[in-house]
C-alpha positions in Angstrom: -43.5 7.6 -31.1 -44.1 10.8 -32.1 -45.4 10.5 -35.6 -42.1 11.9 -37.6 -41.1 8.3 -39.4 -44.3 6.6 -40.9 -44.4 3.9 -38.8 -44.7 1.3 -41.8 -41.1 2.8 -42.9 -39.6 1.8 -40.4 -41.6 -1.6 -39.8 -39.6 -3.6 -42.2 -36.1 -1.9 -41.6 -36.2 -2.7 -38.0 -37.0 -6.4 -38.6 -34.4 -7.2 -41.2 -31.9 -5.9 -38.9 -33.0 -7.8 -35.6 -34.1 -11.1 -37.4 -36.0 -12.3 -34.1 -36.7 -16.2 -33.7 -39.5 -17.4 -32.3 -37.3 -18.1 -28.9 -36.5 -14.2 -29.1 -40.0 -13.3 -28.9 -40.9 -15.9 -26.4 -38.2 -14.4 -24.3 -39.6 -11.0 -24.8 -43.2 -11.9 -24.0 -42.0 -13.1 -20.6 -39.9 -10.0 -20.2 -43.2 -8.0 -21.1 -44.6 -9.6 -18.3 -41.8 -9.2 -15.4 -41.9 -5.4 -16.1 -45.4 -4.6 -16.4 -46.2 -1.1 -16.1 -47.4 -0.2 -12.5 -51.0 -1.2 -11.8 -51.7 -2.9 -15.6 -52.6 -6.1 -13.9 -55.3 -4.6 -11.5 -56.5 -2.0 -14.1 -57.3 -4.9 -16.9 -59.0 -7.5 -14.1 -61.0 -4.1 -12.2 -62.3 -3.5 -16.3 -62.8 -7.2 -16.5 -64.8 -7.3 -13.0 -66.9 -4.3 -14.7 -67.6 -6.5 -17.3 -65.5 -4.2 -20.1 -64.1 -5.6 -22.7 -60.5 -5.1 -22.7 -58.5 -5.3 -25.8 -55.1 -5.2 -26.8 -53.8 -2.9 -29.9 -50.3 -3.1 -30.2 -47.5 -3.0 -33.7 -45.7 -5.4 -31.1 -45.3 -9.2 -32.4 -47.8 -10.9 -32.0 -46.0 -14.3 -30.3 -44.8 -11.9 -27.5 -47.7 -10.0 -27.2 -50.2 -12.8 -26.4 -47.7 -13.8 -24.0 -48.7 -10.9 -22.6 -52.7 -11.1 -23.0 -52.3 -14.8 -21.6 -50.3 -13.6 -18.6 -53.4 -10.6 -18.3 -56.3 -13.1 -19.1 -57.0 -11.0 -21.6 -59.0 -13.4 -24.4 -57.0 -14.1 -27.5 -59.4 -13.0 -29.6 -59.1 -9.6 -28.2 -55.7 -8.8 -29.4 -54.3 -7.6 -32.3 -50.5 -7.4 -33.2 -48.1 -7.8 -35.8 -47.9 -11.4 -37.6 -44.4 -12.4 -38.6 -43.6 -15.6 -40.7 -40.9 -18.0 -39.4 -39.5 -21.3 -40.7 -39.9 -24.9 -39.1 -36.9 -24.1 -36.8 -38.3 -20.8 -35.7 -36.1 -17.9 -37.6 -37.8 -14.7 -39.1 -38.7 -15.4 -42.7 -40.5 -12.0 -43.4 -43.2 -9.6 -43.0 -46.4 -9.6 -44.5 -46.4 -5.7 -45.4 -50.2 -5.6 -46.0 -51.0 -5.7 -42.2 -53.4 -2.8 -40.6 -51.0 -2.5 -36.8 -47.7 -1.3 -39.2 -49.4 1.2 -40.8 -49.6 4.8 -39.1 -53.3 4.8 -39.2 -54.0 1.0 -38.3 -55.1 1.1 -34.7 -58.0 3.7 -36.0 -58.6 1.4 -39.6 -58.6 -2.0 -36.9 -60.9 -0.1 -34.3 -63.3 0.9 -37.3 -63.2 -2.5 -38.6 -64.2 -4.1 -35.7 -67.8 -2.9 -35.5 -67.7 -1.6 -31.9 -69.7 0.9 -31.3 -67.6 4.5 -30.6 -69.2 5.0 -27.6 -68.0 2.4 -25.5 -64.5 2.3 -26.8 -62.0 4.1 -24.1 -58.4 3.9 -26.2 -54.8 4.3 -23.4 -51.7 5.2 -25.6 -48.5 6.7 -25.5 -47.9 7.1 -29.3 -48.7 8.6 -32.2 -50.1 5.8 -33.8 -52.9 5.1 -30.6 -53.7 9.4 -31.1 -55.0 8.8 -34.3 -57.9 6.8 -32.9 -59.1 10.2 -31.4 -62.2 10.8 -33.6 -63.0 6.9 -33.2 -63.4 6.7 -29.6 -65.2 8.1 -26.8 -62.7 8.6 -24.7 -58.6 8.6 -25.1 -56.4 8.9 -22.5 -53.0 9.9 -23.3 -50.4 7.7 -20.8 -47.3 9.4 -19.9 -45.8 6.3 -18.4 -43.7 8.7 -16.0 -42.1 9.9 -18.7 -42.0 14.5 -20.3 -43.8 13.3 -23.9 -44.7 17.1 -24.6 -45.8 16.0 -28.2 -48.5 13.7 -26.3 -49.8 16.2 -23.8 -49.9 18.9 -26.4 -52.6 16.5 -28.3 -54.4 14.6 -25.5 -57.2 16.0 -23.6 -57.0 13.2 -20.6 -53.7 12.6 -20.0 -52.2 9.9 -17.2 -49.0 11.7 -16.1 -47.2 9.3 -13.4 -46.2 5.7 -13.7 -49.1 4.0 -12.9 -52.0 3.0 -15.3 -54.5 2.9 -11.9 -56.4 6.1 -12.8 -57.4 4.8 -16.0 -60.0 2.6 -14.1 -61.8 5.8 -12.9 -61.5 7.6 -16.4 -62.9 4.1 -18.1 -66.1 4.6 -15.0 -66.9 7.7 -16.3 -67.4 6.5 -20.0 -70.8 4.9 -19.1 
């Protein structure tokens, strides 16, 4: 999380070891969404009632993370994840290593590639890899989660220290 490991290095590694299935990550999309952190579901449809567009970034798969969106009503197109490659029966084939969201820098390469303008874009992360969107958004809120990340509140500006992603609505307001 904090940056030490190139986040590509440890991409592959991790994989081979777990060798998810397609039932594992459907599994884990569900789980995503019985332990959503506090307030996510009211932050994303308040943004959505705003009319922001609200986007998910994530080096998660992507099977279990549009679980996720789905569960959100966030629109498919808006998320971005990690693709893995499965056989007719569902087991973990590979990885193709050429994807932007295992690479350290991929949530800032994705953000640039998308064409939004800087502006508007409000990034919420926890990680190393979501810091280095910094100089590519307007405004980045560091989220705590609850947890004492002193390598994220040394580098975010706006932090969200408790459990609940609810003040990010009011930091999002302020971005115009």
């Amino acid at each position: 999380m904090s940056g030490q490991i190139d986040l590509s290095e440890v991409f592959s590694k991790r994989l081979e070891i777990v060798q998810p299935s397609v039932r594992d990550l459907e599994i884990l999309g569900r789980i995503y969404c019985e332990n959503l952190t506090l307030g996510a579901e009211s932050v994303v449809k308040q943004l959505q009632n705003m009319n922001k567009q609200v986007y998910i970034l994530s080096a998660g798969y992507r099977l279990a993370i549009e679980i996720l969106a789905n569960y959100l009503a966030i629109p498919k197109a808006n998320v971005f994840a990690v693709d893995l490659q499965f056989d007719d029966v569902g087991r973990y084939q590979g990885l193709n290593s050429n994807q932007l969201l295992i690479k350290s820098t991929g949530k800032k390469e994705l953000l640039q590639d998308l064409g939004l303008d800087p502006a508007t874009i409000a990034m919420i992360g926890d990680g190393a890899n979501d810091l280095v969107t910094l100089d590519v958004v307007a405004l980045f809120i560091g989220f705590l989660g609850g947890r004492g990340n002193d390598w994220l509140r040394q580098r975010a500006k706006v932090l969200v220290e408790g459990d609940s992603l609810l003040p990010v609505v009011d930091l999002v307001t302020q971005l115009a």
